[in-house]
C-alpha positions in Angstrom: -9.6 -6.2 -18.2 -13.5 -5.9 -17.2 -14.9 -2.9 -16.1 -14.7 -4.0 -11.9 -15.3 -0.9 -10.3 -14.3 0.1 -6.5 -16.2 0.9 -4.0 -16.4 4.7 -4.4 -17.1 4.4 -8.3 -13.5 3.9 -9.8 -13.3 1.6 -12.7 -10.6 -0.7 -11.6 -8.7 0.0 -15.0 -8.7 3.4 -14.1 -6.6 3.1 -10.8 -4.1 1.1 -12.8 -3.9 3.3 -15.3 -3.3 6.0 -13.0 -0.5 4.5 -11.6 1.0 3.0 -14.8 1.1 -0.8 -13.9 0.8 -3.3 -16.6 -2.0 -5.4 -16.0 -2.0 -9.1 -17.4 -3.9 -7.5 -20.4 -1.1 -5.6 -21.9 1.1 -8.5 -22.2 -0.3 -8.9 -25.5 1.8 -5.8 -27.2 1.6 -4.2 -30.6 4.6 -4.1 -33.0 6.8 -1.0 -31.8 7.1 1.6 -33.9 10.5 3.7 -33.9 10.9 6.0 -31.0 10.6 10.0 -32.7 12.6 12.6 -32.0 12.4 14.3 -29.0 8.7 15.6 -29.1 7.3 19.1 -28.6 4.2 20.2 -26.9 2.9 23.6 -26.4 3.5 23.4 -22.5 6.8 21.1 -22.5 9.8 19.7 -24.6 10.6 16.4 -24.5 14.1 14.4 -24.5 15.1 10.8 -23.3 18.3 9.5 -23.0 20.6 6.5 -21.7 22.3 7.9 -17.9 24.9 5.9 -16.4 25.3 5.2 -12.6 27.6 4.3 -10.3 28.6 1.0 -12.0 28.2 1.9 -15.8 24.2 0.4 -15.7 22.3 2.8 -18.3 18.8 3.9 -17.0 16.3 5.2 -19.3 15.7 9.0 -18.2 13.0 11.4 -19.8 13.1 15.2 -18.9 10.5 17.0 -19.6 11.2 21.0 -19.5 8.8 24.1 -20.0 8.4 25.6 -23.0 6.6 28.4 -25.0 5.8 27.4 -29.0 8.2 23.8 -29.3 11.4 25.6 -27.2 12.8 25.6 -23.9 12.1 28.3 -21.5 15.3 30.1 -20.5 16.2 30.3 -16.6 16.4 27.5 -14.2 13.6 25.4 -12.1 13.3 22.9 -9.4 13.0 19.3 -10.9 10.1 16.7 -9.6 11.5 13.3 -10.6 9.4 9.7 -10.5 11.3 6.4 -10.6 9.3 3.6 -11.5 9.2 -0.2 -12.7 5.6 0.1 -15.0 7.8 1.4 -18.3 7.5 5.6 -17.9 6.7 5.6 -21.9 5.7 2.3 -23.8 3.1 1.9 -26.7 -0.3 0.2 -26.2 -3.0 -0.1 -29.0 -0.8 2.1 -31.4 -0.4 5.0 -28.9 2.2 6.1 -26.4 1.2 6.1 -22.5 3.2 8.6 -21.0 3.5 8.5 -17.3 4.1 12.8 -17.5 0.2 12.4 -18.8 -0.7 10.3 -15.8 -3.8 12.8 -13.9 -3.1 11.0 -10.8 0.7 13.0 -10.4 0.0 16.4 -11.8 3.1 16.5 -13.9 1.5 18.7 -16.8 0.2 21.2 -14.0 3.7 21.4 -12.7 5.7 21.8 -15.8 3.2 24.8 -16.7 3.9 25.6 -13.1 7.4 26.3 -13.8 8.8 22.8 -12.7 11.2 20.3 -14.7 9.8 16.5 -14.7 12.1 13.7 -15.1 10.8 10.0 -15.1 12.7 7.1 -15.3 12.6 3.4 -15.7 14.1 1.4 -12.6 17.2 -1.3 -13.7 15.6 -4.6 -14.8 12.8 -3.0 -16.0 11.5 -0.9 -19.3 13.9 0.6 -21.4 16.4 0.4 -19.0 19.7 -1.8 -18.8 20.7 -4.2 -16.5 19.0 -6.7 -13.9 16.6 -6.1 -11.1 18.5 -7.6 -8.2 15.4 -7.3 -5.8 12.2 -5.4 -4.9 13.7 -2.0 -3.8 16.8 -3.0 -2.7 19.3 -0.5 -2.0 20.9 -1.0 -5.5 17.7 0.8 -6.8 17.9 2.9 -4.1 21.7 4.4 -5.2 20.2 4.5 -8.4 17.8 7.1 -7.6 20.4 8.7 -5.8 22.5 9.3 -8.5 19.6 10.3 -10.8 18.6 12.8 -8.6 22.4 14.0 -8.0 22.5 14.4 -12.2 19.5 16.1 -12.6 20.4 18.1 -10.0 23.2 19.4 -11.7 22.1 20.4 -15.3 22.1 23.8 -16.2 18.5 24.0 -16.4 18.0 23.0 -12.6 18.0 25.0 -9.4 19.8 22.0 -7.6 16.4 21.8 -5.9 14.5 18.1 -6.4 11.4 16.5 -5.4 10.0 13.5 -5.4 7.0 11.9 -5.8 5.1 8.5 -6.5 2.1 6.1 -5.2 2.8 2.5 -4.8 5.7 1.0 -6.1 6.8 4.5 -7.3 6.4 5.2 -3.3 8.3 2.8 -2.8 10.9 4.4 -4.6 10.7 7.7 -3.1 11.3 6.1 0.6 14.4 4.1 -0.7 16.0 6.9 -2.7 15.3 9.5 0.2 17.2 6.8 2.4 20.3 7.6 1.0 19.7 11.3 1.3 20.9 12.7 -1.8 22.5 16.2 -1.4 19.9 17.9 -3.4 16.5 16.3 -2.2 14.6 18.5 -0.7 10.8 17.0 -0.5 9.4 14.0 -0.5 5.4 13.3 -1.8 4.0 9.9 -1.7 1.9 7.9 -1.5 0.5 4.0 -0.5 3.5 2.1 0.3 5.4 1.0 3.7 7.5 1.6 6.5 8.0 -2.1 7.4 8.6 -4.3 4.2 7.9 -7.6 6.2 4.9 -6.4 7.8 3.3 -5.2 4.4 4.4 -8.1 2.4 3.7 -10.6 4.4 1.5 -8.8 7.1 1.2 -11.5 10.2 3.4 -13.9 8.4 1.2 -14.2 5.6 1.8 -13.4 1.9 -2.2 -12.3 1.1 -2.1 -9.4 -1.3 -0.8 -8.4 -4.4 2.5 -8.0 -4.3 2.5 -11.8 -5.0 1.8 -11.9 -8.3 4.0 -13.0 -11.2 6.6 -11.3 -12.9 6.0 -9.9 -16.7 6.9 -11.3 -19.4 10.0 -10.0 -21.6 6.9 -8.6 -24.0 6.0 -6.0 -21.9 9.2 -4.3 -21.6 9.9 -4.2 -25.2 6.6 -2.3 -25.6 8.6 0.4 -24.0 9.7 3.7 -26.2 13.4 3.7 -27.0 15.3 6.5 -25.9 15.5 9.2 -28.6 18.9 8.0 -30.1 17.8 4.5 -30.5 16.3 4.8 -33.8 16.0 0.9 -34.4 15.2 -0.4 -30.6 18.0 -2.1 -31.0 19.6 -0.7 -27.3 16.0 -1.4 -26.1 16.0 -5.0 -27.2 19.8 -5.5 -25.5 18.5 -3.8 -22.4 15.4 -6.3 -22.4 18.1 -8.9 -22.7 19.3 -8.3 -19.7 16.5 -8.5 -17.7 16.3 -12.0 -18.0 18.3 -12.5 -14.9 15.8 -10.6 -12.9 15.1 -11.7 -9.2 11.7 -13.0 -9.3 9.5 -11.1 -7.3 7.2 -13.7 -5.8 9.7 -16.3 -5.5 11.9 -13.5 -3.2 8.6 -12.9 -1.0 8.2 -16.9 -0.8 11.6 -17.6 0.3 11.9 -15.7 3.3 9.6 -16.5 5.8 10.6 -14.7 8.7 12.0 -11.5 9.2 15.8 -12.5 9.2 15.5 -14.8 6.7 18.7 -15.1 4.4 17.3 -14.9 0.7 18.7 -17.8 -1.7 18.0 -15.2 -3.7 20.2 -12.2 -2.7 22.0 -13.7 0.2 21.6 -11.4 2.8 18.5 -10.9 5.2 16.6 -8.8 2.4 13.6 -7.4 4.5 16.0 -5.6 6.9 17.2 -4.2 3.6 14.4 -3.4 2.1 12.6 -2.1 4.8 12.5 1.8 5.0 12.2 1.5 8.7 15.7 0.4 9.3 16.9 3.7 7.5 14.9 5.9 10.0 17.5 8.7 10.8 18.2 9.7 7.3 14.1 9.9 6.4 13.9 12.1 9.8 16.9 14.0 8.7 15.7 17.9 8.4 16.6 18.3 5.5 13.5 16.4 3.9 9.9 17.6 3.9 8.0 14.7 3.9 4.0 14.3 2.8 2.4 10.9 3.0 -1.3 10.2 1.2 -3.3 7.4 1.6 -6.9 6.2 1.2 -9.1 4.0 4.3 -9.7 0.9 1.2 -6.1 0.3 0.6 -3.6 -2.1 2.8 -0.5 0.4 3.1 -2.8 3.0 4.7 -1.8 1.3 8.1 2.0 2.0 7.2 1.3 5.5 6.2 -0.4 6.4 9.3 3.0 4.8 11.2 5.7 6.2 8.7 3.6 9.6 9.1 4.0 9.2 13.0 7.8 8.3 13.0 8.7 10.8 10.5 6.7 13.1 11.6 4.9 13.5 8.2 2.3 15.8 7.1 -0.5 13.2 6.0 -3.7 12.9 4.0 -6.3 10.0 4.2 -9.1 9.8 1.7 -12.0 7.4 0.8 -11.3 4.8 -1.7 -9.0 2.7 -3.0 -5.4 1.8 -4.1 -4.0 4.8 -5.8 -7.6 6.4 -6.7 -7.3 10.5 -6.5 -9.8 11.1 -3.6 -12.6 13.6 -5.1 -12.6 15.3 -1.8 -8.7 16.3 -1.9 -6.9 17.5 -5.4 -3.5 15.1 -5.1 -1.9 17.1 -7.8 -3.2 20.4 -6.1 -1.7 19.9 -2.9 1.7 18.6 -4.4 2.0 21.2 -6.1 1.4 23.7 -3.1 3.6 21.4 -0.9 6.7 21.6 -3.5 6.0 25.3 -3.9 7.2 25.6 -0.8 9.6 23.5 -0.3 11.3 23.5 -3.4 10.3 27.3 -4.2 9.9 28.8 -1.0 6.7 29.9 -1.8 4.6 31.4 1.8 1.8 29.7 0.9 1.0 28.4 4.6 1.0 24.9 4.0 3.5 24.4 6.9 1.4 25.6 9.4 -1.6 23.9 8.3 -2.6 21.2 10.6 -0.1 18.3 9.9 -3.2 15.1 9.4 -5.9 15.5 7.7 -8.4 12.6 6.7 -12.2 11.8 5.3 -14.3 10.4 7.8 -17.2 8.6 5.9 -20.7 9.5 7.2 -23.6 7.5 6.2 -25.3 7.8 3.0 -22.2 8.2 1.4 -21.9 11.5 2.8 -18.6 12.7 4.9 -16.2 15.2 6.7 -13.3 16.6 6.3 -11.2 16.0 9.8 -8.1 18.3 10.2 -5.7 17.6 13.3 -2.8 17.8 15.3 -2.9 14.1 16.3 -2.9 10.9 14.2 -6.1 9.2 13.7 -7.1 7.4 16.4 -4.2 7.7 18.5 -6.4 9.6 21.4 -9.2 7.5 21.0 -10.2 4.5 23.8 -10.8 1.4 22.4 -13.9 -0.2 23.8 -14.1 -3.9 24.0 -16.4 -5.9 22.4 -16.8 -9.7 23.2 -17.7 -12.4 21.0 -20.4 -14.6 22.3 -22.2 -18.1 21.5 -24.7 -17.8 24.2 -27.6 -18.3 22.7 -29.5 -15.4 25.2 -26.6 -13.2 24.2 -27.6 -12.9 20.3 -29.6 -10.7 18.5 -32.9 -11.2 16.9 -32.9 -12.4 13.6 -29.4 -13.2 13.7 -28.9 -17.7 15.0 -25.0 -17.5 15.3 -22.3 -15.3 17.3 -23.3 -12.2 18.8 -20.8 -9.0 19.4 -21.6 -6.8 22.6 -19.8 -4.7 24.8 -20.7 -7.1 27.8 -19.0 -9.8 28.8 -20.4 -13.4 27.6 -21.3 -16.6 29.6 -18.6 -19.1 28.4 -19.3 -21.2 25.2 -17.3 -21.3 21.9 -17.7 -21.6 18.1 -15.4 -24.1 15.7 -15.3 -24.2 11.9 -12.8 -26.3 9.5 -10.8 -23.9 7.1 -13.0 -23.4 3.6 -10.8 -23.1 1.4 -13.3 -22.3 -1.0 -13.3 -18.3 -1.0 -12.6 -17.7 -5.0 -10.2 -15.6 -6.3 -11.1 -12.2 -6.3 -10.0 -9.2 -8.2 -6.5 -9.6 -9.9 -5.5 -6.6 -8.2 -7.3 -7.2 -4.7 -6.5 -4.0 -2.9 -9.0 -4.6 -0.3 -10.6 -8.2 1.2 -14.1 -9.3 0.1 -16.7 -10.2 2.2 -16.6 -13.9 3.1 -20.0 -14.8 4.1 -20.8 -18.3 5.2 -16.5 -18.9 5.2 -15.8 -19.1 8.6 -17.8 -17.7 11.7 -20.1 -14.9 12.4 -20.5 -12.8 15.1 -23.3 -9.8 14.9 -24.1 -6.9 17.3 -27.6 -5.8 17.8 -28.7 -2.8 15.7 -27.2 0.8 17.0 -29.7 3.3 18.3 -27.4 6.1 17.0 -24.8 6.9 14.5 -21.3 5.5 15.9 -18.3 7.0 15.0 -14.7 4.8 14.7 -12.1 6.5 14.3 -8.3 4.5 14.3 -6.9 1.3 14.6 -9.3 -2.4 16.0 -7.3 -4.9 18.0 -8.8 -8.2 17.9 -8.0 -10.5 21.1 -8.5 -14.0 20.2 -8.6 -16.9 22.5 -8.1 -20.2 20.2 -7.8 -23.7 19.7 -5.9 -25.7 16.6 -6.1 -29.5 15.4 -2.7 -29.0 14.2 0.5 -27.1 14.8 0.0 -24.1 12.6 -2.4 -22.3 10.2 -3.3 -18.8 9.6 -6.3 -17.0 11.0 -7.9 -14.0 9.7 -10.6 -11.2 10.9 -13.0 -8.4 9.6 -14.7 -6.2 11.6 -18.0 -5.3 8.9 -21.1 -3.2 8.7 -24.7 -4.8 8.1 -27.2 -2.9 6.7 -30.6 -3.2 7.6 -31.7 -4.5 4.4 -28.3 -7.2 5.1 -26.2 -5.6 2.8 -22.7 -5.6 4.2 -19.3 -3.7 4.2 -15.8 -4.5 5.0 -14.6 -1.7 7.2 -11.2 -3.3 8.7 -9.3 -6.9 8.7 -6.1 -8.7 10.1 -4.6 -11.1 9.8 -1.5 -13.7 11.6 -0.4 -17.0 11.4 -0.8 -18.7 15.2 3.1 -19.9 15.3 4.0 -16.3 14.8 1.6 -14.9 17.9 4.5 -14.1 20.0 4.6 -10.5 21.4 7.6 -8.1 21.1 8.7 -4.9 20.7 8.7 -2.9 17.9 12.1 -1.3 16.3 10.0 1.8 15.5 6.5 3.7 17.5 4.4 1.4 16.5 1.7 3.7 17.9 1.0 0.9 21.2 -0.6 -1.6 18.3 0.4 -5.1 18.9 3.8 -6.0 17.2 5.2 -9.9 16.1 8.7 -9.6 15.5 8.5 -12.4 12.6 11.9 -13.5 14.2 12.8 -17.6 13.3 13.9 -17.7 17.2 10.6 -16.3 18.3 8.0 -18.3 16.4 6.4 -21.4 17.6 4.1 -24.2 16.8 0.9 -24.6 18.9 0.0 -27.2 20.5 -2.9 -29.3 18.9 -6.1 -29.2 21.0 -4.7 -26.4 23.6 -5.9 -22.7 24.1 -3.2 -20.2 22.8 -3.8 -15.9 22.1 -3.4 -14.0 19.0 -3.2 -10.4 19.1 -4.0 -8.7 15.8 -3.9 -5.3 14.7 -6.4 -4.6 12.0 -6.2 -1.8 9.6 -7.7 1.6 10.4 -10.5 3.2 9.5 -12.8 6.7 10.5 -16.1 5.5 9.2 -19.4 6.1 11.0 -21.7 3.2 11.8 -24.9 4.4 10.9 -28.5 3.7 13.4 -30.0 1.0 12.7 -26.6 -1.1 11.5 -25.0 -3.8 13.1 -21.4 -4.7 13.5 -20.6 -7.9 12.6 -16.9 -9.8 13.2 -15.9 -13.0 10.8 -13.2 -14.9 11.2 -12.1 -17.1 8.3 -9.1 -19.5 7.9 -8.4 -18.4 4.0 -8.7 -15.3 2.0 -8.6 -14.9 -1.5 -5.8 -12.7 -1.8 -3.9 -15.7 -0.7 -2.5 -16.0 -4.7 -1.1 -19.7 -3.2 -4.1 -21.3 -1.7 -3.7 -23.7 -4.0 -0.6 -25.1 -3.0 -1.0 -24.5 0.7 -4.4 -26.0 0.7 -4.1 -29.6 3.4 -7.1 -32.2 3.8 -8.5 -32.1 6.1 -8.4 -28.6 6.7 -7.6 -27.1 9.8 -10.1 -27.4 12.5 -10.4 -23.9 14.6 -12.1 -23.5 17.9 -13.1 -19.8 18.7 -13.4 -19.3 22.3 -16.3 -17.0 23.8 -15.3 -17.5 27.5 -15.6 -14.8 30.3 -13.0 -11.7 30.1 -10.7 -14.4 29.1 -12.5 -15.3 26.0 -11.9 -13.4 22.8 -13.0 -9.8 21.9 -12.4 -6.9 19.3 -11.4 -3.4 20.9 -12.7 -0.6 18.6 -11.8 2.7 18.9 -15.2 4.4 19.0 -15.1 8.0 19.6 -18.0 8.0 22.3 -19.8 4.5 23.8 -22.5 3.2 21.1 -25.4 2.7 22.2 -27.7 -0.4 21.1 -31.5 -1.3 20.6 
């Protein structure tokens, strides 16, 4: 993999890594050696095994327990346990990646800390047996359920278990804490959803990357056996069986709308899937809950909501997918939160204020912001019009302009470029798409401007043809025409209908996705689209301009090829009065302009 790096200086490679997912590198394996015995470690002892479940599948479980000189410490201890689909041991280059080494979860700090990790590989996937059915379905989440209930119950355990991950391994801490297994106790995770539908295919659109391709049977065989499979041979059956895996993308593909039936799983899957539709056993008192997020990362916008519902202690950092924030220790504050919640340790993070987030200043300076309210959620959005007037625009700039005054009419068309390149393999956050679509740009701020929450783009549009997909991004232009993406949306036009959210949607515009509510538009008329775009507390800087695009592709679109029509869709963006379109950002106080 090249060395891409994010925004905030990452190595791409390194947020993978972090997070254990195999990247289309590491399907070229080396010959597995036999698994050893179950290791030692100054700090930890090591053993992995074959558990059964409900229905006989065997999952591949590792427990890692403190220890002093190669043996067990006596006594009992909570257990922090991480489910995942990335292989929780396998060998690359010769060595062993061990997801208990992974810096991004802490687990060494916690086993010193007097904790008991257990990892394990989901069904379907790794060393485990049997067949991944579908992308946390609630097969995987009884799984966990019964994991947690066994570890639970050994004699090394106080009955107490946590649970933590980031991404998919999120994923799995929201399913599993659906069924509310007697012993959990807290929850910490981070970067994954409320609403399946609206993350996956976020305004009707599959555009990220949980559309990618399924593995290849080479990567799960780079897995460790479990100790007593000397030969790999249970590893190799287990691989076997994963043949008959759901493919991931084709299941996204197939279910257009929200109540869908899969051919896949034949049931409407996202209702399944979606944590949202589980909402009184994730509020159930039992569960402390701590959600963690960073502003360059598409779940953030379900964090802030699932934070809101569940009323969810929450930290937002800088950055992106999965990347430890250098302003907040992720394993520190785990560690602190299951202290007390699987300890009892009066260490005061309950009464800490229950959101916390890093505001970015310019510079690439910033601010810690501690509150009682979610980001944004007491903050008026302003609105900003889009304009083609040509007394309207900016000097220097020919096209659009943005303002916070209402335009003369006029309008601005462009014909979908598909042209947009592919982007990062792992594209956690859009690219800036200049000359793809159309432009509008503000006049340079006199001040520094400080957004803080959620932008709602109100679009007045025409279409040549009955449907296509649309998408925004608000952006920041530097002086010296550098820019930024700071927030985006997206929606297909036939899904533009209004409705009402089965959850607080925190007042944002919601699309139910249902079959019965979508509808074509009607070539050459005016229709709306309402778009919530992802949030953001980021301040504009003096002398920057804001600047909206609106595009008709993107290049996390992984099936732009196949979608791709000639001609392309004609769009016609409409800059007309207080009916016309307009972008409402939630600015803390009224920028001002030169």
């Amino acid at each position: 993999m090249a060395k891409t790096r994010t925004r905030f200086g990452w190595p791409l490679g390194a947020v993978l890594a972090a997070v254990a997912v195999p990247t289309m590198s590491t399907f070229a394996v080396a010959p597995l050696a036999a698994s050893p015995t179950p290791s030692t470690n100054p700090d930890f002892i090591r053993e992995s095994l074959y558990v059964p479940v409900r229905d006989g599948t065997k999952l591949a479980v590792n427990i890692y327990r403190p220890a002093r000189d190669g043996v067990a410490l006596s006594g009992t201890y909570p257990v922090v346990f991480a489910f995942t689909p990335y292989r929780a041991r396998y060998v690359s280059d010769g060595k062993i990646v061990d997801l208990v080494d992974s810096p991004l979860f802490g687990f060494r700090d916690l086993l010193k800390a007097g904790y008991v990790v257990a990892t394990a590989d989901i069904r379907g996937k790794g060393a485990s047996f049997g067949a991944r059915r579908g992308f946390l379905d609630q097969t995987e989440a009884h799984d966990g359920y019964d994991l947690v209930e066994w570890l639970a119950k050994k004699p090394y355990a106080t009955g107490k278990v946590g649970i933590t991950g980031c991404s998919y391994l999120g994923g799995t801490t929201m399913l599993v804490a659906g069924t509310l297994p007697p012993s959990l106790r807290a929850v910490f995770t981070g970067a994954t959803d409320l609403d399946k539908y609206s993350f996956v295919r976020n305004g009707g659109i599959t555009a990220q990357f949980n559309t990618r391709p399924d593995e290849p049977p080479e990567v799960d065989l780079a897995s460790v056996p479990v100790d007593a499979d000397r030969d790999g041979a249970l590893l190799k059956a287990a691989v076997a069986q994963h043949a008959r895996n759901t493919p991931m993308g084709k299941l996204w593909e197939t279910m257009p709308f929200r109540d869908s039936v899969s051919p896949l799983t034949g049931n409407r899957f996202w209702e399944e899937v979606g944590p949202y539709t589980h909402l009184g056993a994730l509020k159930n008192p039992r569960l402390a809950w701590y959600f963690w997020d960073n502003w360059e990362d598409e779940p953030t916008e379900q964090m802030i909501k699932a934070a809101g519902n569940i009323r969810s202690k929450l930290f937002i950092g800088p950055g992106s997918h999965c990347v430890p924030p250098t302003q907040f220790s992720v394993p520190n504050e785990q560690q602190r939160f299951f202290d007390h919640y699987l300890k009892g340790v009066d260490n005061g993070i309950d009464r800490d204020p229950l959101y916390s987030w890093w505001e970015e200043r310019p510079n690439g300076t910033g601010a810690l912001i501690r509150s009682a309210t979610l980001p944004g959620t007491r903050v008026a959005r302003l609105p900003f019009y889009l304009s083609t007037a040509a007394n309207d625009r900016p000097a220097a700039f020919d096209k659009g302009s943005v303002a916070p005054t209402v335009p003369r009419p006029g309008s601005a068309a462009f014909d979908v470029d598909y042209d947009v390149g592919k982007g990062e393999y792992f594209a956690f956050w859009p690219q800036v798409l200049d000359g793809k679509g159309v432009t509008f740009t503000s006049r340079a701020l006199s001040s520094d401007t400080t957004l803080t929450g959620y932008p709602v783009a109100h679009l007045t549009a025409a279409l040549d043809r009955r449907d296509a997909p649309l998408f925004v991004y608000l952006e920041d232009v530097a002086p010296d025409g550098s820019v930024h993406m700071i927030s985006f949306g997206r929606l297909l036009a036939s899904m533009r209908k209004l409705s009402v959210a089965p959850y607080d949607n925190l007042g944002l515009p919601y699309h139910s996705a249902l079959k019965a509510d979508s509808a074509a538009v009607v070539p050459g008329r005016r229709f709306q689209l309402d778009i919530a775009m992802s949030p953001r507390a980021y301040v504009f800087a003096a002398g920057h301009r804001l600047r909206v695009t609106i595009t008709g592709a993107d290049p996390r679109q992984r099936n732009l090829a196949a979608i791709q029509v000639s001609p392309p869709p004609h769009f016609t963006i409409f800059a007309s009065g207080p009916q016309g379109s307009r972008i409402d950002i939630p600015f803390k106080t009224k920028p001002a302009f030169r």
